[in-house]
Residue, then its C-alpha position, 0 to 999 in steps of 0.5 A: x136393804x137386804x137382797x132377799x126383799x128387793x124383790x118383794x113387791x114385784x113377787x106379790x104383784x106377780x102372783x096378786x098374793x096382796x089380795x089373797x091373802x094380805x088383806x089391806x096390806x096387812x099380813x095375818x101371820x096365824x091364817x097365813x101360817x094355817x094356810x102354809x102348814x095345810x100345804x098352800x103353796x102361795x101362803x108358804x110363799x108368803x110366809x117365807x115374804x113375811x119371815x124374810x122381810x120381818x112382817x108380822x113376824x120375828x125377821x128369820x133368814x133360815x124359817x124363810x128359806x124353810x117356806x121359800x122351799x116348800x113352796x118352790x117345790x111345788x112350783x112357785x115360780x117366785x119362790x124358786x126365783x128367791x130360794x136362788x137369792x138366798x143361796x146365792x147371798x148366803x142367807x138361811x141358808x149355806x152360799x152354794x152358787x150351784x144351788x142357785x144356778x138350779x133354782x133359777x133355772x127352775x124359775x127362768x124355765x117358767x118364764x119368771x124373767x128376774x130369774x132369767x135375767x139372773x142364771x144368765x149373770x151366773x153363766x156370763x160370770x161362772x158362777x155355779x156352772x161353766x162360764x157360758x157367753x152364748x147361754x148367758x146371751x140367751x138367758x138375758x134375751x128371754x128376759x129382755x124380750x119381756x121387758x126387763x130393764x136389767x137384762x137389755x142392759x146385760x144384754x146391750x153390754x154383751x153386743x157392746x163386748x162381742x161375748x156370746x154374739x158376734x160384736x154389733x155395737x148398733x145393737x147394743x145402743x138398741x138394748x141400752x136404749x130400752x133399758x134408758x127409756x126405763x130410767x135404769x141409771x147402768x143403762x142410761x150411762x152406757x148410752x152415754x158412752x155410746x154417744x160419746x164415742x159415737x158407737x152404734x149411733x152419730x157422735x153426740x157429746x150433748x146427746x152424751x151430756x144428757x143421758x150421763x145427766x140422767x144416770x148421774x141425778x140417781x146416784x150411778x156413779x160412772x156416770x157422774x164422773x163421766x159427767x165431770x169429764x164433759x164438763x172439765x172439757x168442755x164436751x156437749x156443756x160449757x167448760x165449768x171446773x166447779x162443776x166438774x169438781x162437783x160431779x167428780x166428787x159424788x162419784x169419788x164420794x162413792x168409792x169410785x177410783x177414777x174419780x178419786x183419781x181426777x178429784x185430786x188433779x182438780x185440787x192439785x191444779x186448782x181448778x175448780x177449787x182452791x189449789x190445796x196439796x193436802x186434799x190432792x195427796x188425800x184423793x190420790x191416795x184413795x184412788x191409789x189404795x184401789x190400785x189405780x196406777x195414774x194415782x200410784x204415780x201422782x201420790x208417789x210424786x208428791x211424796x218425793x216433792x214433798x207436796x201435802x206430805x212429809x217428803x218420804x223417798x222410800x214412800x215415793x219409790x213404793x208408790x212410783x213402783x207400784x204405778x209401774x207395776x200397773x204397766x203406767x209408763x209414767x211411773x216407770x220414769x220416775x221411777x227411773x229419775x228416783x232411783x237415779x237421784x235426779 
């Protein structure tokens, strides 16, 4: 799903445009574009919704941006909001951060907390203006306070760092609990950790357990492999290979180094999962394209074994080399062993 629709229906429901104008349900693209045209605001906004959105209409990035404008001019709070989104994705229009920056700003200023919430990514991120923690702080506290899930947790995580607000990790669980409470999955893993740690609240490995268990059923990917770390330990669950296997593969299914990484350990122990060279070699690699030094290192091992892989000594220095490189002190020995011909 494109950027630009994702916040339809929060934009329809805030303006109530859903019975202004699209009756039933149903947009009429002739009225809604008379009604634009005679300079209605809401209906240039919704105009702009049907074109980005393709409803009743051609799907047409550049015509949307076109009414997303006219309407943001006269003060649509919504339609400055998605103006900002369509500079920022570079969609209609040129990507220009700093042109975003100033739509959101727009909006965020208006109390519209999606904008709030996304000027401060652009001041904690610099993106558009000057990196700025304590703005970016502020933005995402305008827009916590107001509920938005996103932005307690972009705020609990700048507590959590200590950017922008002196560190305060009690804090933080506050925020992440807010937004955990909501069902946003980020939020729920960040719990997670806190509880494993035991940052901010008593350390908890089933408190932990429960709230990765959460963000994990809805796909979030650190979660899951946090998840398959519980239970290859043993940690607030019993200890249960084939489980962690499986969570370990979800995430690493998703792209996730880290898991990737742990995935081919499982295989190439046999824990889990039938001892396999082969599939070890296959993960490792993933997590080792990605720059993942413990990854670098094993991958670079198999091939000086000859393990799931032709036996390759140049392969194996270049992988060992790069672990290195990564500041692994692991792959810097064998590295070393390699090169001395042990």
């Amino acid at each position: 799903m494109k950027q630009t629709v994702k916040w339809l229906a929060a934009a329809l429901i805030t303006l109530g445009l859903n019975q202004a104008v699209w009756a039933d349900g149903v947009p009429d693209f002739r009225e809604t574009l008379q009604a634009a045209e005679q300079g209605n605001a809401k209906a240039q906004f919704n105009l702009g919704l049907m074109y980005a959105n393709g409803q009743g209409v051609r799907q047409d990035d550049a015509q949307a941006a076109q009414w997303f404008r006219k309407a943001a001019e006269q003060g649509v709070a919504t339609a400055q909001f998605g103006l900002g989104v369509m500079y920022y994705e570079g969609e209609g229009v040129r990507q220009d951060d700093a042109q975003a920056v100033q739509w959101y700003r727009r909006a965020a200023e208006q109390g519209y907390a999606d904008a709030q919430n996304n000027l401060g990514l652009m001041y904690a991120n610099g993106h558009g203006v000057r990196q700025d923690y304590a703005q970016a702080v502020q933005w995402y506290r305008r827009a916590a306070e107001q509920g938005k899930a996103e932005a307690q947790n972009n705020l609990g995580e700048m507590y959590y760092k200590g950017e922008g607000v002196r560190q305060d990790y009690k804090q933080a669980v506050q925020w992440f609990r807010n937004a955990a409470e909501q069902g946003l999955a980020q939020a729920q893993s960040n719990l997670g950790v806190m509880y494993e740690k035991g940052r901010g609240v008593r350390q908890d490995d089933a408190q932990a357990v429960q709230w990765y268990r959460r963000a994990a059923e809805q796909g979030d990917a650190q979660a899951q492999s946090y998840l398959g770390d519980m239970y290859a330990q043993g940690r607030g669950v019993r200890q249960d290979d084939a489980q962690a296997v499986q969570w370990y593969r979800k995430a690493a299914e998703q792209g996730l180094a880290r898991a990737q990484f742990n995935l081919g350990n499982m295989y190439d122990n046999g824990r889990g999962v039938r001892q396999d060279d082969a599939q070890a070699v296959q993960w490792y690699r993933k997590a080792a394209e990605q720059g993942y030094a413990g990854a670098q290192n094993n991958l670079g091992w198999m091939y000086y074994k000859g393990e799931g892989v032709r036996q390759d000594l140049a392969l194996a220095q270049e992988w060992l080399g790069k672990a290195c490189q990564n500041g692994y002190q692991k792959g810097c020995d064998n590295y070393q062993r390699l090169k001395a011909g042990y």
